[in-house]
N, CA, C and O atoms as a Maestro MAE file, in Angstrom:
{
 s_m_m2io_version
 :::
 2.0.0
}

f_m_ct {
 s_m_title
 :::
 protein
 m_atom[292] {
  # First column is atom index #
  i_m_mmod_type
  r_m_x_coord
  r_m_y_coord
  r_m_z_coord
  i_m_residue_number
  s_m_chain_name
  s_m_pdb_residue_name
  s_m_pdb_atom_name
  i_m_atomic_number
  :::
  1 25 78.706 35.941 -7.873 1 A "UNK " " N  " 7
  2 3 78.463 35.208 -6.653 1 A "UNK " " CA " 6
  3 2 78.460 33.704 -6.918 1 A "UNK " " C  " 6
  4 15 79.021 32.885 -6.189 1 A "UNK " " O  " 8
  5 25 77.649 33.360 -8.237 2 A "UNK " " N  " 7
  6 3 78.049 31.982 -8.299 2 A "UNK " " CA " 6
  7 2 79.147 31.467 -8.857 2 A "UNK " " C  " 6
  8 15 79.359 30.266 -8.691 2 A "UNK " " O  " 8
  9 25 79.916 32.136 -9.503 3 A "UNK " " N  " 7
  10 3 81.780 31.551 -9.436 3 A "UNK " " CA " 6
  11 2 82.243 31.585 -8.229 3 A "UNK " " C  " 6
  12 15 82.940 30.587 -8.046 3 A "UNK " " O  " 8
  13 25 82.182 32.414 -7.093 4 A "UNK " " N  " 7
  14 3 82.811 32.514 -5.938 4 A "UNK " " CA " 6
  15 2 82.123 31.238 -5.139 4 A "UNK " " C  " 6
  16 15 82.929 30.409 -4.716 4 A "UNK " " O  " 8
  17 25 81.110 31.060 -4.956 5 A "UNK " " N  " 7
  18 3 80.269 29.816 -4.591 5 A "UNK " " CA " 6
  19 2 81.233 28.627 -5.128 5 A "UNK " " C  " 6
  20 15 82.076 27.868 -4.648 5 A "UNK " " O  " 8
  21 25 80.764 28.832 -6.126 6 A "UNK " " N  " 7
  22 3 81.555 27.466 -6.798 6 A "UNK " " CA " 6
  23 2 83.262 27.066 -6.626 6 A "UNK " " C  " 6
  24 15 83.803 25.961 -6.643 6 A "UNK " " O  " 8
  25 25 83.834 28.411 -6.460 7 A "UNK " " N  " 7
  26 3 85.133 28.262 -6.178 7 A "UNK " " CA " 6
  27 2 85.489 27.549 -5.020 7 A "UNK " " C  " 6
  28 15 86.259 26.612 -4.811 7 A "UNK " " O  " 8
  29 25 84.442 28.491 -4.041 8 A "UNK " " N  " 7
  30 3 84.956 27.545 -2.659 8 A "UNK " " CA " 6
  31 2 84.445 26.305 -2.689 8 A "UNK " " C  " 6
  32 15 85.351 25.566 -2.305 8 A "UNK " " O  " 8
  33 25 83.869 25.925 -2.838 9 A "UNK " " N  " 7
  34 3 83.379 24.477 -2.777 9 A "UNK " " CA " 6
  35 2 84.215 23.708 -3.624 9 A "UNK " " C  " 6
  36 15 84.578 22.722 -2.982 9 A "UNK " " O  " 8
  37 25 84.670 23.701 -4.722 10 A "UNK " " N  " 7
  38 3 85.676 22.847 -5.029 10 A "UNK " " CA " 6
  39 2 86.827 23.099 -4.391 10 A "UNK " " C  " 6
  40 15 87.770 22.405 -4.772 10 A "UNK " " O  " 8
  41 25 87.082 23.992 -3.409 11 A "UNK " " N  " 7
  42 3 88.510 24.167 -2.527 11 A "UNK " " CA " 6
  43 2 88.144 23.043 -1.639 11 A "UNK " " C  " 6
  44 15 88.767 21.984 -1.707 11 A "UNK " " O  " 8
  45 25 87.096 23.226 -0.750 12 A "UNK " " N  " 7
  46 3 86.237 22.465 0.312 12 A "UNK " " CA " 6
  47 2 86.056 20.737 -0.271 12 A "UNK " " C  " 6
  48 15 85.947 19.707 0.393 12 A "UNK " " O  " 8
  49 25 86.078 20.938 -1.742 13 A "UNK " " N  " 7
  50 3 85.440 19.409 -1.948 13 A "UNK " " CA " 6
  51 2 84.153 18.840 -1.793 13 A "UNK " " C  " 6
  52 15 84.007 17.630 -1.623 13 A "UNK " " O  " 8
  53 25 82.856 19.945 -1.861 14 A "UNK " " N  " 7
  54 3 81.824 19.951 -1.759 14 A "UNK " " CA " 6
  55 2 81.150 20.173 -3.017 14 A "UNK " " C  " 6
  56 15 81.629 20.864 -3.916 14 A "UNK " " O  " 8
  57 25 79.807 19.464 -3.085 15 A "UNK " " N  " 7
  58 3 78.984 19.584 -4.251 15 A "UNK " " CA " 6
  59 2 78.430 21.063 -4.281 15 A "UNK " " C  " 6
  60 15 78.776 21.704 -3.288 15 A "UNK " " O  " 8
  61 25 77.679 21.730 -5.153 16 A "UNK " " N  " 7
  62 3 77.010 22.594 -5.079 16 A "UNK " " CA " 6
  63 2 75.818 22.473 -6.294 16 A "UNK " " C  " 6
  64 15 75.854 22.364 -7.520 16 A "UNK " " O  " 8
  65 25 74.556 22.567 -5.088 17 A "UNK " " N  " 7
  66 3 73.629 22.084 -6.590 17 A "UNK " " CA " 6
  67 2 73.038 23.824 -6.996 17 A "UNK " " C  " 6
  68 15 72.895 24.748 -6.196 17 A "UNK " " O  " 8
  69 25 72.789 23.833 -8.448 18 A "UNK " " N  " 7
  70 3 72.901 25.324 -9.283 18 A "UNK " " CA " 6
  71 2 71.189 25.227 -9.367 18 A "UNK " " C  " 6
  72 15 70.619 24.495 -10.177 18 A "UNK " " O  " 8
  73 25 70.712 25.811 -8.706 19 A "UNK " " N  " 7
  74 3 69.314 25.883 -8.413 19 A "UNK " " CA " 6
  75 2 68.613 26.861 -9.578 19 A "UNK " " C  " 6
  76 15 67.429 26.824 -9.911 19 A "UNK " " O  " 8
  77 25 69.713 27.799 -10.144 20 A "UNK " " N  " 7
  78 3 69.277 29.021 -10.787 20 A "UNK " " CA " 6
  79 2 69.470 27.835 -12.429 20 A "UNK " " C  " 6
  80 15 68.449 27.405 -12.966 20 A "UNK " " O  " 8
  81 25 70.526 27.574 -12.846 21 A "UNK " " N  " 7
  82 3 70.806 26.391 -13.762 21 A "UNK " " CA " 6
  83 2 69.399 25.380 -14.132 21 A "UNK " " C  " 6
  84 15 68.765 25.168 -15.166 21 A "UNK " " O  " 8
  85 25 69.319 25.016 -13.062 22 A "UNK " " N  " 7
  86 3 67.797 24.327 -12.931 22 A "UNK " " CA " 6
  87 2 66.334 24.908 -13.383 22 A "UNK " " C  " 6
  88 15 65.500 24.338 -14.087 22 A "UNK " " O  " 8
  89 25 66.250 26.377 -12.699 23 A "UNK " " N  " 7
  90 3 65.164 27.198 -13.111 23 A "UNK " " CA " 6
  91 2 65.443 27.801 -14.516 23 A "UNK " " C  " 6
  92 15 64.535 27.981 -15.328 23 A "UNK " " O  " 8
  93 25 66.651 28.082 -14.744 24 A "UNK " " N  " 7
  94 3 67.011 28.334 -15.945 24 A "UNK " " CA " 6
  95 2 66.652 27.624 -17.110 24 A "UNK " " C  " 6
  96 15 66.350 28.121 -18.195 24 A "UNK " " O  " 8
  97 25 66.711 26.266 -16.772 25 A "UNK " " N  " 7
  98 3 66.474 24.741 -17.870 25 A "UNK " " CA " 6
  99 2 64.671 25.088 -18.043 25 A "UNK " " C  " 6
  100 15 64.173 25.583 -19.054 25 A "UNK " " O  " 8
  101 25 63.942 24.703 -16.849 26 A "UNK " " N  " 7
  102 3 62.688 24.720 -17.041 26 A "UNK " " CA " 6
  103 2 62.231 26.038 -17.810 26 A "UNK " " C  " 6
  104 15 61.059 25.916 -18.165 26 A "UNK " " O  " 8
  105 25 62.694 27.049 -18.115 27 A "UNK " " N  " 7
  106 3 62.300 28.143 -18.372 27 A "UNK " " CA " 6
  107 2 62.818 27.815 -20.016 27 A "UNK " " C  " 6
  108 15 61.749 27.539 -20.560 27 A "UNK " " O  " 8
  109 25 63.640 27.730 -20.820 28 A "UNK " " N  " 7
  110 3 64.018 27.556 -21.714 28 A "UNK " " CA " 6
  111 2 63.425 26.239 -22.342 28 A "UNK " " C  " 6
  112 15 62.940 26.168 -23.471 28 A "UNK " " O  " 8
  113 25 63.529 25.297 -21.515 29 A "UNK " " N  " 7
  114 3 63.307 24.276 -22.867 29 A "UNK " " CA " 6
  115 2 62.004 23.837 -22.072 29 A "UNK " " C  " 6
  116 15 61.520 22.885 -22.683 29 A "UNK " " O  " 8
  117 25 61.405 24.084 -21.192 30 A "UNK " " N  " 7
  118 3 59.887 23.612 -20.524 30 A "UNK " " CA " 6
  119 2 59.172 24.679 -20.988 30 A "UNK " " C  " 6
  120 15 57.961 24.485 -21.097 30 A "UNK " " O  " 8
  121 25 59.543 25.628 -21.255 31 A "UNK " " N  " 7
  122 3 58.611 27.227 -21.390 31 A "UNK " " CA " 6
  123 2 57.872 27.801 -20.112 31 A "UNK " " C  " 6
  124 15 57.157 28.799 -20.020 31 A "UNK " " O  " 8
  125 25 58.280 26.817 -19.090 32 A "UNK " " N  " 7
  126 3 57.456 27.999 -17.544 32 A "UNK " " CA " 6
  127 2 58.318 29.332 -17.219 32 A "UNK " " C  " 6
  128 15 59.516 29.529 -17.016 32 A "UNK " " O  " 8
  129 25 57.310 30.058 -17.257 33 A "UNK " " N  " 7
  130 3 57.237 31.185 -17.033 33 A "UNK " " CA " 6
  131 2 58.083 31.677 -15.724 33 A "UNK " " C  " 6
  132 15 57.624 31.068 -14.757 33 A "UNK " " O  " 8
  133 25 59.344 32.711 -15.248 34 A "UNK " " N  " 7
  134 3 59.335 32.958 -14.003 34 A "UNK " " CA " 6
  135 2 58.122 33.462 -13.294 34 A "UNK " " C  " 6
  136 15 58.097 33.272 -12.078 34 A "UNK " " O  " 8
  137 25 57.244 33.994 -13.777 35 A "UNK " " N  " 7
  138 3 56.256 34.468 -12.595 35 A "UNK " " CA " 6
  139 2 55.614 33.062 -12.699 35 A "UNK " " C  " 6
  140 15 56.096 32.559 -11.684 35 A "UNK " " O  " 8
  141 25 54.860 32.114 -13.242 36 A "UNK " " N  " 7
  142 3 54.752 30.864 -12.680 36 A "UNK " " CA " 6
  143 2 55.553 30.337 -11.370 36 A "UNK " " C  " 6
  144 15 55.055 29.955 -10.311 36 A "UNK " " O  " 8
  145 25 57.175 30.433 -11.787 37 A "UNK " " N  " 7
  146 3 57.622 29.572 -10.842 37 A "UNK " " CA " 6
  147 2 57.887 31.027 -8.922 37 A "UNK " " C  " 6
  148 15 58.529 30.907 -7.879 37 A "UNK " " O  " 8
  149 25 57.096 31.980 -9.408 38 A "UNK " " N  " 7
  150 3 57.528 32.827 -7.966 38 A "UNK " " CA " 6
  151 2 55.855 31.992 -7.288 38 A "UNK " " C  " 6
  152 15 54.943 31.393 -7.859 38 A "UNK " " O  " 8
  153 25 56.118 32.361 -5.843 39 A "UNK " " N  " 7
  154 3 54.772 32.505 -4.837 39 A "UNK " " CA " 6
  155 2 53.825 33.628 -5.566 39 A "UNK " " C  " 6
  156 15 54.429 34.505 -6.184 39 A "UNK " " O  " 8
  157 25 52.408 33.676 -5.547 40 A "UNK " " N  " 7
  158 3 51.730 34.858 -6.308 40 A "UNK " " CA " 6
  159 2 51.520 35.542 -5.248 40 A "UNK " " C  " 6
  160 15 51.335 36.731 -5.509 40 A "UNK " " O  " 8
  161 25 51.446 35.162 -3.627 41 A "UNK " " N  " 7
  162 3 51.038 35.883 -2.712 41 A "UNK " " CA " 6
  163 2 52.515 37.105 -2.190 41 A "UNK " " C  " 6
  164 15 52.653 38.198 -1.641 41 A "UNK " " O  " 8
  165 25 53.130 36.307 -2.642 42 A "UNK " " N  " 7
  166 3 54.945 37.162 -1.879 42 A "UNK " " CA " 6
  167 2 54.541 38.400 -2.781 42 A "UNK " " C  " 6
  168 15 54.162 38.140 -3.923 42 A "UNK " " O  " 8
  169 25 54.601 40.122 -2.253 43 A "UNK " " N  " 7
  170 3 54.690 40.809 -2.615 43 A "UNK " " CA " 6
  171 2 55.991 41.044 -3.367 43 A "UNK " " C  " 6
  172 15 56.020 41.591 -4.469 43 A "UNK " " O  " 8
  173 25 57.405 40.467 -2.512 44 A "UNK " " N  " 7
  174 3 58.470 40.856 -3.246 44 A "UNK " " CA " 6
  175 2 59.179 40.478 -3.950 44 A "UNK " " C  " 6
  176 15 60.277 40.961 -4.228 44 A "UNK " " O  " 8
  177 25 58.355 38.928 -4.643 45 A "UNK " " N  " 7
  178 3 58.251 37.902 -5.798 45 A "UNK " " CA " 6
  179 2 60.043 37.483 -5.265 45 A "UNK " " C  " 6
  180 15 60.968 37.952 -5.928 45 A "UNK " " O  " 8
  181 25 60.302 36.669 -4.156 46 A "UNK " " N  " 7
  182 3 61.222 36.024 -3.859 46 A "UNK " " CA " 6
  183 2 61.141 34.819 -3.334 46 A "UNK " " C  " 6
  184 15 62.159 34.243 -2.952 46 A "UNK " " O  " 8
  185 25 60.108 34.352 -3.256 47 A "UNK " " N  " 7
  186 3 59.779 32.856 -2.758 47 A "UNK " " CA " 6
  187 2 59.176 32.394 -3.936 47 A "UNK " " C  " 6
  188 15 58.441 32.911 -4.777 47 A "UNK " " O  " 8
  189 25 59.662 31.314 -3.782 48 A "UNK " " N  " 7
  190 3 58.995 30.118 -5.052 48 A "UNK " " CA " 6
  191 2 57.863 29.653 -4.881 48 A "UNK " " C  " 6
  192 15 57.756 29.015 -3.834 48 A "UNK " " O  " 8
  193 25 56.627 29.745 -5.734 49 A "UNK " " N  " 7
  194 3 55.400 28.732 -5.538 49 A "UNK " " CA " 6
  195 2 55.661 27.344 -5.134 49 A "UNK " " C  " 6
  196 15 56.694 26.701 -5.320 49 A "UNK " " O  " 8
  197 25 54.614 26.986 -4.574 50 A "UNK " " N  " 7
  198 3 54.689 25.255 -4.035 50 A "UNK " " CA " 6
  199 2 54.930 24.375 -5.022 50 A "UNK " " C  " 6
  200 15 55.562 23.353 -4.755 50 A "UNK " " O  " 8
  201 25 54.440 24.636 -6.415 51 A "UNK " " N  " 7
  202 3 54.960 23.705 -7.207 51 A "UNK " " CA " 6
  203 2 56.312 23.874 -7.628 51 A "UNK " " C  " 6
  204 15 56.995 22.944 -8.055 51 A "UNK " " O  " 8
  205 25 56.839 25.453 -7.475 52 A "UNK " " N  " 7
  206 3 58.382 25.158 -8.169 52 A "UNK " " CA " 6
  207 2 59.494 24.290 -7.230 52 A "UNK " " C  " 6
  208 15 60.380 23.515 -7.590 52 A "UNK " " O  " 8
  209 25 59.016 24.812 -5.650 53 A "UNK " " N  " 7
  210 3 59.509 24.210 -4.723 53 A "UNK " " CA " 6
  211 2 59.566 22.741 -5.241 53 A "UNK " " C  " 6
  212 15 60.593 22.127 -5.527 53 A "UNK " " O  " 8
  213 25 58.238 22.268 -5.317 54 A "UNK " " N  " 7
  214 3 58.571 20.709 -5.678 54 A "UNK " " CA " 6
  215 2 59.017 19.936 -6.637 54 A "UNK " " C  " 6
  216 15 59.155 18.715 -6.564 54 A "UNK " " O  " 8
  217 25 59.342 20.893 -7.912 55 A "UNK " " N  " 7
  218 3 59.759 20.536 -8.732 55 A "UNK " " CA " 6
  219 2 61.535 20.460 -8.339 55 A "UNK " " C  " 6
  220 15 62.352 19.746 -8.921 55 A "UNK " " O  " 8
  221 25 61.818 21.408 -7.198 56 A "UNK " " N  " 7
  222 3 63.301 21.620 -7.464 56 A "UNK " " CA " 6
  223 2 63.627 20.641 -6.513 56 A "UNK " " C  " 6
  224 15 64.744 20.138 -6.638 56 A "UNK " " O  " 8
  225 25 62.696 20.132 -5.304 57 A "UNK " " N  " 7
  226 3 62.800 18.617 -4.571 57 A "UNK " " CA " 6
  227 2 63.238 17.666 -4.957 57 A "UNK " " C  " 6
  228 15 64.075 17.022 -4.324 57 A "UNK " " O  " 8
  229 25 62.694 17.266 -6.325 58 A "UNK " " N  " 7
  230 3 62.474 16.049 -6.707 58 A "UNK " " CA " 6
  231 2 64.178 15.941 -7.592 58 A "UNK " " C  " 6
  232 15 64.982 15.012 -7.669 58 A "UNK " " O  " 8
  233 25 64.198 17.473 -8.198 59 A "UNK " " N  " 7
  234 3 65.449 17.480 -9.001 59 A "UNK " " CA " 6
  235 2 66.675 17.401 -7.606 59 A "UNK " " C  " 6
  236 15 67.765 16.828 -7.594 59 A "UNK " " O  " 8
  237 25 66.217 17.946 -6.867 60 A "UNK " " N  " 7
  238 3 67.949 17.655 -5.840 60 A "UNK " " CA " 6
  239 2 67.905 16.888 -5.318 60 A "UNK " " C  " 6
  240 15 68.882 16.639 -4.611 60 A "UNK " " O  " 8
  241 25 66.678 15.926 -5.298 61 A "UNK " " N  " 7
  242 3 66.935 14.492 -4.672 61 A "UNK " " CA " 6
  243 2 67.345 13.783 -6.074 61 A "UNK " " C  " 6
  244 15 68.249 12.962 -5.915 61 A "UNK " " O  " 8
  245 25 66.853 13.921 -7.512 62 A "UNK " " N  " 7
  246 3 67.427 13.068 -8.375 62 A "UNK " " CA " 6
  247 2 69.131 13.100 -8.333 62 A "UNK " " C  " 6
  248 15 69.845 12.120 -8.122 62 A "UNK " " O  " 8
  249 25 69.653 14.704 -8.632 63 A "UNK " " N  " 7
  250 3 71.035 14.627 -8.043 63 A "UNK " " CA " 6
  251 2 71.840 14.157 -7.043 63 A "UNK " " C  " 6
  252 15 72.967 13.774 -7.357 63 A "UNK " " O  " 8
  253 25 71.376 14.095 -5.535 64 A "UNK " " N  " 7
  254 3 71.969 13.025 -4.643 64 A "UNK " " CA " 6
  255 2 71.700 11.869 -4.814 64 A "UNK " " C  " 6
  256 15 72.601 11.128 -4.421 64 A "UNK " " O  " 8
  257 25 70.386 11.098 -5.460 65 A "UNK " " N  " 7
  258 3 70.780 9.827 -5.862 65 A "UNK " " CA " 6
  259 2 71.618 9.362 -6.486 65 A "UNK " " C  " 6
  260 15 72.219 8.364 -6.087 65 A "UNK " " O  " 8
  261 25 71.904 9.986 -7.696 66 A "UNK " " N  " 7
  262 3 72.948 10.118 -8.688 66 A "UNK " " CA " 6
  263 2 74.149 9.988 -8.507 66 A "UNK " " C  " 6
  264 15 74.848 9.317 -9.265 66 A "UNK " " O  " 8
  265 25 74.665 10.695 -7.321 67 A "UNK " " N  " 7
  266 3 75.714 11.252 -6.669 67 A "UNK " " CA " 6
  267 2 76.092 9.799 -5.695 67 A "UNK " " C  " 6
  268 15 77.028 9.000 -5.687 67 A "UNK " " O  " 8
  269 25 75.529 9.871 -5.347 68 A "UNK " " N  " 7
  270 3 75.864 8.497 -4.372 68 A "UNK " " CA " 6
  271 2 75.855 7.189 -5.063 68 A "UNK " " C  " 6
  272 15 76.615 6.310 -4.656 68 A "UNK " " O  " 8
  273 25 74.772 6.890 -6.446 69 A "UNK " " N  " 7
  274 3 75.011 5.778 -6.968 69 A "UNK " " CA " 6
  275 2 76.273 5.589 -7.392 69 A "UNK " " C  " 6
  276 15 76.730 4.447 -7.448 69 A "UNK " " O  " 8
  277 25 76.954 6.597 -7.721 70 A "UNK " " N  " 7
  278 3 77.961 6.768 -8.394 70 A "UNK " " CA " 6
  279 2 79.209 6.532 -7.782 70 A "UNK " " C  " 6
  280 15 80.128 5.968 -8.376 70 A "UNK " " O  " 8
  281 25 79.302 7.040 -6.331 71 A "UNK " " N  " 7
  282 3 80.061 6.730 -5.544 71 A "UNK " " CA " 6
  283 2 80.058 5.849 -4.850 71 A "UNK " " C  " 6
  284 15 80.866 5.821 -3.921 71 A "UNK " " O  " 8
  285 25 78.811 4.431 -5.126 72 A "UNK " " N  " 7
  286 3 79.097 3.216 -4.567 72 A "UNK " " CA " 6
  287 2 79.841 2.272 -5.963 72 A "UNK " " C  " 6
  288 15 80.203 1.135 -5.660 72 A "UNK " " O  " 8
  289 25 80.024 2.633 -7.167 73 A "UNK " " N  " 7
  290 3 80.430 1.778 -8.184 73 A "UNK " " CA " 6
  291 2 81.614 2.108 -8.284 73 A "UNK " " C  " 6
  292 15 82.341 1.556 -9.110 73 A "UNK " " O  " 8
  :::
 }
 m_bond[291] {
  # First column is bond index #
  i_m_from
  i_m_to
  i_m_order
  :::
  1 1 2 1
  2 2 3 1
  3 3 4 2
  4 3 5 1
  5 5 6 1
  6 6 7 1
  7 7 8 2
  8 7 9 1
  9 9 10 1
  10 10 11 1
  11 11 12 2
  12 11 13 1
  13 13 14 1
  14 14 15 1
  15 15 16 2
  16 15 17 1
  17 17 18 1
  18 18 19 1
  19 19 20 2
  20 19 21 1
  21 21 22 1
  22 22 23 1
  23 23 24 2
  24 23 25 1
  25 25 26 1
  26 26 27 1
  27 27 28 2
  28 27 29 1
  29 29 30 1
  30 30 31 1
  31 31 32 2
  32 31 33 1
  33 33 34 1
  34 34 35 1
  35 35 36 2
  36 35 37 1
  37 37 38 1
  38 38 39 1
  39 39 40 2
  40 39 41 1
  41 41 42 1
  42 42 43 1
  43 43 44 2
  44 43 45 1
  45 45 46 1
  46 46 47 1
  47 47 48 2
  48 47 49 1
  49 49 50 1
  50 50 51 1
  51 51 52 2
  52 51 53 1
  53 53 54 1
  54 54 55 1
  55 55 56 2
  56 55 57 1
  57 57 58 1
  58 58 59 1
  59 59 60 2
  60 59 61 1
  61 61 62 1
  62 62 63 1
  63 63 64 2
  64 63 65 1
  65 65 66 1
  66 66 67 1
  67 67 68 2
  68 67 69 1
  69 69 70 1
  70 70 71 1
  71 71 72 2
  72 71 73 1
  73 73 74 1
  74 74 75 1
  75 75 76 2
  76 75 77 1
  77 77 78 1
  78 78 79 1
  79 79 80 2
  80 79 81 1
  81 81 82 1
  82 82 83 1
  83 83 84 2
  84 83 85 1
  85 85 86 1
  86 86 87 1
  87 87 88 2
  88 87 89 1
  89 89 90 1
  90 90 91 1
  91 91 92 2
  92 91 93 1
  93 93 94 1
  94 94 95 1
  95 95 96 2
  96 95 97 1
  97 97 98 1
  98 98 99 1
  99 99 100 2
  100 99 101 1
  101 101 102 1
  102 102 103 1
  103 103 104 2
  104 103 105 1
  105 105 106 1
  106 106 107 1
  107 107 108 2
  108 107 109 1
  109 109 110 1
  110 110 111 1
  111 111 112 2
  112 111 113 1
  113 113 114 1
  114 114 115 1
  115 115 116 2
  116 115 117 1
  117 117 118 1
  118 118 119 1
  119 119 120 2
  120 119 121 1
  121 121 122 1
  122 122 123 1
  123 123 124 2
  124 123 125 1
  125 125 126 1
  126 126 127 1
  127 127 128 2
  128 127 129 1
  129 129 130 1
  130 130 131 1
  131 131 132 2
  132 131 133 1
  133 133 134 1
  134 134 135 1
  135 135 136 2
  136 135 137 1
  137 137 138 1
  138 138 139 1
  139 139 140 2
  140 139 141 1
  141 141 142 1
  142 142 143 1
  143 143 144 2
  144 143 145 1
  145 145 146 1
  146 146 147 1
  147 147 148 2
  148 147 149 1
  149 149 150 1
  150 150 151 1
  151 151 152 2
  152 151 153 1
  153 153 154 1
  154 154 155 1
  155 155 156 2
  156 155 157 1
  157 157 158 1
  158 158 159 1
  159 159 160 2
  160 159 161 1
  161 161 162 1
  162 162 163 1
  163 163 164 2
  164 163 165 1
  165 165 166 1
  166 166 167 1
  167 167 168 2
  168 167 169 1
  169 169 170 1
  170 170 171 1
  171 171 172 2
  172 171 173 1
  173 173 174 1
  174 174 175 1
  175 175 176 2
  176 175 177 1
  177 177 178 1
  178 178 179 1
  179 179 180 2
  180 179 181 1
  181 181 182 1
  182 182 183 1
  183 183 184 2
  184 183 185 1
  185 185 186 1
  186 186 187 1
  187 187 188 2
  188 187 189 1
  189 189 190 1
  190 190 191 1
  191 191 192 2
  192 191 193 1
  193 193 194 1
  194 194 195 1
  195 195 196 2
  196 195 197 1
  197 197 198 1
  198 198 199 1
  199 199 200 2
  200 199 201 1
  201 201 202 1
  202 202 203 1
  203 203 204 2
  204 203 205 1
  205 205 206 1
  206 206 207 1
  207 207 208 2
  208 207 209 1
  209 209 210 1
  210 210 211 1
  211 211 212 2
  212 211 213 1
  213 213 214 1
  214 214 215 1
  215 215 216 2
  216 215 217 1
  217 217 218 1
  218 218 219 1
  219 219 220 2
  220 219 221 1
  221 221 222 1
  222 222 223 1
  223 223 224 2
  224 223 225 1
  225 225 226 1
  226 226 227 1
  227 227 228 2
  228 227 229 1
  229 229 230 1
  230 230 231 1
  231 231 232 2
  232 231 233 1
  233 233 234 1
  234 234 235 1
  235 235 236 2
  236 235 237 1
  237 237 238 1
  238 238 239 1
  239 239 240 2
  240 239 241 1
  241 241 242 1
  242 242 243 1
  243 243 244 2
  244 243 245 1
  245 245 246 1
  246 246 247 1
  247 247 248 2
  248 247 249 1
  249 249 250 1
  250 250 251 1
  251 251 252 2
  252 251 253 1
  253 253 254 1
  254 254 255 1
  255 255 256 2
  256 255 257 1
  257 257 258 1
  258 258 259 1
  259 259 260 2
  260 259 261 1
  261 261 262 1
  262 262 263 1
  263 263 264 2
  264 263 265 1
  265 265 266 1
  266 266 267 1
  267 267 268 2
  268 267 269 1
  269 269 270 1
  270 270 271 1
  271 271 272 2
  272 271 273 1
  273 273 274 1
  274 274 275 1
  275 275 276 2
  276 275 277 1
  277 277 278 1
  278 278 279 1
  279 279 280 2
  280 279 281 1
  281 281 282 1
  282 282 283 1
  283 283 284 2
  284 283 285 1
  285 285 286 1
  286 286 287 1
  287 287 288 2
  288 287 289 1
  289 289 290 1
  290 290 291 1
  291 291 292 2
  :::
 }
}
């Protein structure tokens, strides 16, 4: 699913930010835990706790800054 994602969007010419890539990073070289980063209340452990949420905020706003600094130089 995420090659097909990714495929179309470079057909389209659209970014695609890799959210799983991201959780992937923190998990490997941060050592958080996936059950850290799920909700503890979601029975069907598919929503993200409030902090992973905000951790992944801050990272897809660092990427559109990025993205746009880049495309004003």
């Amino acid at each position: 699913m995420v090659k097909l994602i990714s495929k179309k969007a470079e057909l389209k010419g659209v970014s695609v930010f890799h959210r799983w890539a991201l959780m992937r990073h923190w998990h490997v070289h941060n050592n958080i835990s996936f059950e850290r980063m799920i909700d503890p209340t979601d029975p069907d452990q598919l929503h993200q706790s409030d902090a992973s949420t905000q951790r992944l905020a801050r990272g897809l706003c660092d990427t559109i800054l990025k993205a746009t600094q880049s495309a004003e130089t």
